[in-house]
N, C-alpha and C positions, 0 to 999 in steps of 0.2 A: 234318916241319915242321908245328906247328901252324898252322890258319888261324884269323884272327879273324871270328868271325861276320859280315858284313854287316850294316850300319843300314839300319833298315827305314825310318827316316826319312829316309836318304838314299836307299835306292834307290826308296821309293813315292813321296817328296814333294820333298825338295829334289831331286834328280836332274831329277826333270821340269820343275819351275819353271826350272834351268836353261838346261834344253834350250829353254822357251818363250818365258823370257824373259833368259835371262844373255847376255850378248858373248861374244866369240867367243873374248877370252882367259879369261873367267869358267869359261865351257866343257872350256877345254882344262887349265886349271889343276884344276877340282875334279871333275870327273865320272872322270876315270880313277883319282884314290884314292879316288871313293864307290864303284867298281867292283871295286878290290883290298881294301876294307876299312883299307885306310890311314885313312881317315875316318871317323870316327863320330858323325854330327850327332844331335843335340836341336834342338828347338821351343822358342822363346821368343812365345809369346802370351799365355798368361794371367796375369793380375796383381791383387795383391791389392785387394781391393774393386770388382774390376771384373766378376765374375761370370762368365754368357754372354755379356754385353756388348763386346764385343771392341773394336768401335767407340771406348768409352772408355777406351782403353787412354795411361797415363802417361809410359808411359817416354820421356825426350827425346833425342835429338842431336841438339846445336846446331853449325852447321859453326864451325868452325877452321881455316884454309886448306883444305890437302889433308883434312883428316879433319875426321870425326864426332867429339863429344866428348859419350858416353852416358853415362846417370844414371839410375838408377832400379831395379825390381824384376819379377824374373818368378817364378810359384809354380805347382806341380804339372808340374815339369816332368821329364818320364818319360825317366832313365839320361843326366842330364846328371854323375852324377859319373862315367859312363865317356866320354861323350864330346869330343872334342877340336876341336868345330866345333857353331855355332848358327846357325838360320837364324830370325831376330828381326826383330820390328815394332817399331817404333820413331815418336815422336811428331816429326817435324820442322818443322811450324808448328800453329798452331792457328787451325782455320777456323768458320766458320758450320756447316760440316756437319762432325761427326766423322769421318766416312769419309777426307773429305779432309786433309791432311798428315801420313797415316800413311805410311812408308818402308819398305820390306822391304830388311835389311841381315845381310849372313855378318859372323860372328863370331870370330875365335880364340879357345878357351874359357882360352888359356892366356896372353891376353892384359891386363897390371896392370890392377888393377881388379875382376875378375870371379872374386867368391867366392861357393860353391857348398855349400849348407848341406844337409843330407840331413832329408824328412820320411820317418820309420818309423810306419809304419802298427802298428794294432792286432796285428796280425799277426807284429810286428818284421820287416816284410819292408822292405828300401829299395829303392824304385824310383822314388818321387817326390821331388822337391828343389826349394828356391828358390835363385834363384840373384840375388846381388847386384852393381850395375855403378856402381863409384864414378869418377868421370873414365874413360873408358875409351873411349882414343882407336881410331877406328875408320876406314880408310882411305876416302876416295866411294867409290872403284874397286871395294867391296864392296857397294855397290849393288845388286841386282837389280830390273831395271827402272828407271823414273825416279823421283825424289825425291819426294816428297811421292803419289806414285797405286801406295803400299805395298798401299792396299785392294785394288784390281785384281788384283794378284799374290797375294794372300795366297787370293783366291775362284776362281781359274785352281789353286791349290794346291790347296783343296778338293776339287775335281772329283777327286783322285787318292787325299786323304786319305777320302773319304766314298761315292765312285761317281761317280754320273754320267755324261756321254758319255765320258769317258777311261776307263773301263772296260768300253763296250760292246761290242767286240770280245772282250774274256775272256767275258762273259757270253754272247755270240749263240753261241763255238763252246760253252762247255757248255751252254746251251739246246738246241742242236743232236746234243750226243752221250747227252741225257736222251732226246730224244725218237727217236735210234735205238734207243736201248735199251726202251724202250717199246715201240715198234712190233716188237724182237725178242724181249720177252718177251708182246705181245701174239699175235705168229705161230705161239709156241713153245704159247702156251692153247689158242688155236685148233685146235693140230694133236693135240693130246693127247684 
């Protein structure tokens, strides 16, 4: 039987955001297929004209009863043509401060609307894609965290996508197996 690779995006970044901030059915619905590989999420943050600027970010969902109703574009987005799941910021009011009415919302990537266009680098390699959301109705219940403080989550996501304290424990025990090793190629000079 072949296995499908694991997403690295779900197991480094969405996976934990869930854990920190998803409910309890969020939880139990998506972390056991980012665990078999069932899942294979992408990133939906960057956008065209918006640079490193993240903060300015466009894309809207506006509610509709029960659902989101997204519009807009995401660009450089790495192995959204294999993936089946997005975990996306999204613009849901617009405030004084940019940070504020941004959303962090999961995606069906196979849900109407959402067409995924391939950028091929110099290279002819595809790994990077835009991907485009025309109506594309998206249920609250895919919310992470609360509506409009998407910032918050999206900067608790960092710590896992960049370091930080969520990976101080991988780092203390190899700090720790560097410096036995030191100390036994230091004993090993010594003795020589």
């Amino acid at each position: 039987m072949r296995r499908t690779p694991l997403s690295p995006m779900g197991l480094g970044m969405c996976g934990p955001v869930l854990i920190g901030y998803g409910t309890p059915e969020q939880k139990a619905y998506y972390l056991p297929c980012i665990l078999s590989g069932e899942d294979f999420w992408c990133q939906g943050y960057s956008e065209p004209g918006s640079g490193s600027g993240l903060a300015s970010l466009q894309m809207s969902a506006r509610e509709d009863g029960d659902d989101f109703v997204c519009n807009g574009q995401k660009i450089w987005t790495t192995h959204a043509n294999y993936a089946n799941r997005i975990f996306n910021l999204v613009r849901t009011s617009k405030e004084d401060i940019p940070q504020r009415g941004i959303t962090f919302v999961l995606i069906d990537m196979d849900t109407p609307g959402v067409k995924v266009e391939p950028l091929v680098m110099l290279s002819r390699e595809h790994i990077q894609n835009q991907i485009f959301f025309t109506d594309v109705r998206v249920p609250k219940k895919n919310v992470v965290g609360k509506v409009g403080e998407g910032w918050t989550v999206a900067k608790y996501l960092m710590q896992f996508e960049r370091g930080g304290h969520a990976y101080a424990p991988g780092l203390h025990t190899r700090l720790d197996r560097i410096r036995r090793m030191a100390a036994r190629e230091a004993a090993t000079a010594a003795g020589a």
